[in-house]
C-alpha positions in Angstrom: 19.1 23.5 44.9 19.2 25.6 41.7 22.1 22.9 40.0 19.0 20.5 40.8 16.3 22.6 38.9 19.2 22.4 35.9 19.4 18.5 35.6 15.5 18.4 35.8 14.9 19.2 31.8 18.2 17.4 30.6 16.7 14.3 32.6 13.1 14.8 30.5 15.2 15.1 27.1 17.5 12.1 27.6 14.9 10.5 28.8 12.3 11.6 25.8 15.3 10.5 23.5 15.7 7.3 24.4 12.2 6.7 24.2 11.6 8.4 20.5 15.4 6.5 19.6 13.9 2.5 20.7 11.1 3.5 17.9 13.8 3.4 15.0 14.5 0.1 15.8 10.9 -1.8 16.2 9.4 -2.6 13.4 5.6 -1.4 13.3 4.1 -4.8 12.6 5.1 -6.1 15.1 2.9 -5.0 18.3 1.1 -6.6 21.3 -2.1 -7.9 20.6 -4.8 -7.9 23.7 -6.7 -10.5 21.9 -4.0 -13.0 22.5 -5.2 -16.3 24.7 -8.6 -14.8 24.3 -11.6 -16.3 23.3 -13.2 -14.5 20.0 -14.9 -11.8 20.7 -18.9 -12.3 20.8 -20.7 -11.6 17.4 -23.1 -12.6 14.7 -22.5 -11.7 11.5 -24.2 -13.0 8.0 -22.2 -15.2 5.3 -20.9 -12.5 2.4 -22.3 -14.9 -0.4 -25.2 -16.4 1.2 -26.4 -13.7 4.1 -29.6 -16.0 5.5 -26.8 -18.0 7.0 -24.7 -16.7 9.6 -22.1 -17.0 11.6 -21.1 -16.9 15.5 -17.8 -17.8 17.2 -19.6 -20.8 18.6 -20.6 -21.9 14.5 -16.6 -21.7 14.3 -15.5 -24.1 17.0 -14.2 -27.6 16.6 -10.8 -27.2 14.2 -7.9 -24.7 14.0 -8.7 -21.9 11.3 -6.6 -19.2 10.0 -8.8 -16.1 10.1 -8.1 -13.7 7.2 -9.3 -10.0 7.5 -9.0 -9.1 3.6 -10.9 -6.9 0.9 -11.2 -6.7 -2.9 -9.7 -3.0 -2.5 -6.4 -4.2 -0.7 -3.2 -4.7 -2.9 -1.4 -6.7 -0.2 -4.7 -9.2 0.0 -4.9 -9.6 -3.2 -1.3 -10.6 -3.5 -1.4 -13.3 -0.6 -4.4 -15.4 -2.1 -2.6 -17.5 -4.6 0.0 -18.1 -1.4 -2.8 -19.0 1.0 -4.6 -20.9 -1.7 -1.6 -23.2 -1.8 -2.0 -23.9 1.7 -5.6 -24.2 1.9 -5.0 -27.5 -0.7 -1.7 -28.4 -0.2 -1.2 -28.3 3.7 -5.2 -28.4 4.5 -4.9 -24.9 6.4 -8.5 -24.2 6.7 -8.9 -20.2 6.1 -11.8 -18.3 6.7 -12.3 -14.7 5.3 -13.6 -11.6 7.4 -14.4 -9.4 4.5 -13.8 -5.7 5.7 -16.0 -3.0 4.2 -14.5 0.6 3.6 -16.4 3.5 5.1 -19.3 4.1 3.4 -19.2 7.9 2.3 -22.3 8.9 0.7 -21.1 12.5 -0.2 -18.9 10.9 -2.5 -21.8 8.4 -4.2 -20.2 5.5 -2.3 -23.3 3.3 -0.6 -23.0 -0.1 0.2 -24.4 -2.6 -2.4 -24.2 -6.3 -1.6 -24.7 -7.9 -4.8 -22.2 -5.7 -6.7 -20.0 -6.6 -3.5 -20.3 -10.4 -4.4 -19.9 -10.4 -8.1 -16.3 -8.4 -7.5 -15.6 -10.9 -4.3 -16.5 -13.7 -6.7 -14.2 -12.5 -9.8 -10.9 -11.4 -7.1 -11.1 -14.6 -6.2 -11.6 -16.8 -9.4 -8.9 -14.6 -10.5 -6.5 -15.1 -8.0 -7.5 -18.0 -5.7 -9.9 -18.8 -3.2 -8.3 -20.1 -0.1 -11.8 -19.7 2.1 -13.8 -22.4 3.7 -16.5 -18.6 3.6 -16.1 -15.5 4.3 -18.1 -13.4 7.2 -19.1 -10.3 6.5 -18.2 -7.1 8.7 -19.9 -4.2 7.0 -20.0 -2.5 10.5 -16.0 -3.5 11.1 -17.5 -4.4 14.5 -15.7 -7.9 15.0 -12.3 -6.2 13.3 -12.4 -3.4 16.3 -13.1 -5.8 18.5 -10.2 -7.7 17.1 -8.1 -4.7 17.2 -7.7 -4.7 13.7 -6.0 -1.4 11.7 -6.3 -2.0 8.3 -5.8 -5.1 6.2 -4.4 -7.8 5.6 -4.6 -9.1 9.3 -4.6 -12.7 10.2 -5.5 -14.7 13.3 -4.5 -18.2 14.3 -8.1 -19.2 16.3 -7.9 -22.8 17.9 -10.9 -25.3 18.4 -12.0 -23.8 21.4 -12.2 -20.4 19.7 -9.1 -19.1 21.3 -6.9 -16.6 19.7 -3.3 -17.5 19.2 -1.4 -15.6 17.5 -1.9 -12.5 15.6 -0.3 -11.1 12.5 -0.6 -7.8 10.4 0.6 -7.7 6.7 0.8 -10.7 4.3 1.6 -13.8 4.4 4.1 -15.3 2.0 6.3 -18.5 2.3 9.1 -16.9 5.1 6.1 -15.2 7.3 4.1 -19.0 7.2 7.4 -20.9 7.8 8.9 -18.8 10.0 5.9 -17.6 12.3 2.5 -18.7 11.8 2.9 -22.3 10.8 4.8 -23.6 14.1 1.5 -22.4 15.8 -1.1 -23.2 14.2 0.6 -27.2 13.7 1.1 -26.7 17.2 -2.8 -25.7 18.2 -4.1 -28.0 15.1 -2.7 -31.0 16.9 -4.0 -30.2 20.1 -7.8 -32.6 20.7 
C-alpha cells in the first residue's frame, strides 16, 4: 500500500508535465472558436460614420463577408489594410469593419468622443487603404465578447445566412489569405 501512496505524486507530475510540455508546441493563435457553424450573435449596433443608420446581423445577410475586428490604435491592423484593400478590389472580398473601442478610462482624461474618433478612422484609412463596405461600431465591445474576441486584429469568415465559418486572430497577409482563409470563404461565397 505505501509503494502505492509513492507512485501517486510521480503520476500528477508526469502527468502535469506532459500537459505544460504539449504548450511549447501549439501555437497561441491557433485555438477553438465556439462561434464556429454559429449564426452571429444577436446585436444592433450604429454605423461608425453615419450612427442614424445601424446595423443587425439580419442587415448583413445575403453575401459572404470577411468581418474585420480592427482599431486606429492597433499596429498589426494598420499594417493589413493595404493587403485587404487589394482584395476588396482585386478579388471582390467584401470586408466589413467592427471598430473596437479601448476602455474608456476617465482617470486618465481618456472619454469617448465620436467625431474625433471619425476624423482619425477617416485619415488611417485614406492613409493606408480602405477595404470596408462600413464599419459597425462596438464602443461596448459587446458583439466582440460575444464573438470571443481577445484583442485585435481578429477576422471572421460569415456566410449569407449569417453563419460563422472560420475564425482567425492576427493579420492577414498573402500566405494566411492563400493558405487559410481564402479556400473558405471561395468555398461559402459560391454557395446560393
Amino acid at each position: 500500500m505505501r509503494k502505492a501512496l509513492f507512485y501517486i505524486p510521480l503520476a500528477l507530475f508526469l502527468g502535469l508535465s506532459l500537459f505544460l510540455l504539449s504548450g511549447l508546441f501549439s501555437d497561441p493563435r491557433e485555438r477553438d472558436s465556439a462561434i464556429i457553424d454559429r449564426p452571429l450573435p444577436s446585436f444592433s449596433l450604429p454605423d461608425l460614420q453615419d450612427p442614424s443608420k445601424s446595423w443587425t446581423p439580419d442587415a448583413l445577410k445575403g453575401q459572404t463577408f470577411l468581418l474585420n475586428v480592427w482599431g486606429v490604435w492597433c499596429p498589426t491592423c494598420n499594417a493589413e489594410l493595404s493587403y485587404m484593400t487589394q482584395l476588396r478590389n482585386e478579388q471582390g472580398i467584401r470586408i466589413i469593419g467592427l471598430y473596437y473601442v479601448l476602455p474608456e478610462d476617465p482617470m486618465f482624461g481618456q472619454v469617448f468622443d465620436l467625431p474625433t474618433l471619425q476624423q482619425e478612422v477617416a485619415t488611417k484609412l485614406q492613409q493606408n487603404g480602405d477595404p470596408y463596405q462600413f464599419n459597425i461600431l462596438d464602443q461596448q465591445r459587446r458583439l466582440s465578447l460575444d464573438l470571443g474576441v481577445s484583442g485585435a486584429p481578429e477576422h471572421f469568415i460569415v456566410d449569407a445566412n449569417g453563419i460563422v465559418r472560420a475564425h482567425h486572430i492576427g493579420d492577414i497577409n498573402p500566405q494566411v489569405w492563400r493558405s487559410k482563409l481564402a479556400p473558405i470563404y471561395q468555398q461559402w461565397a459560391a454557395k446560393p
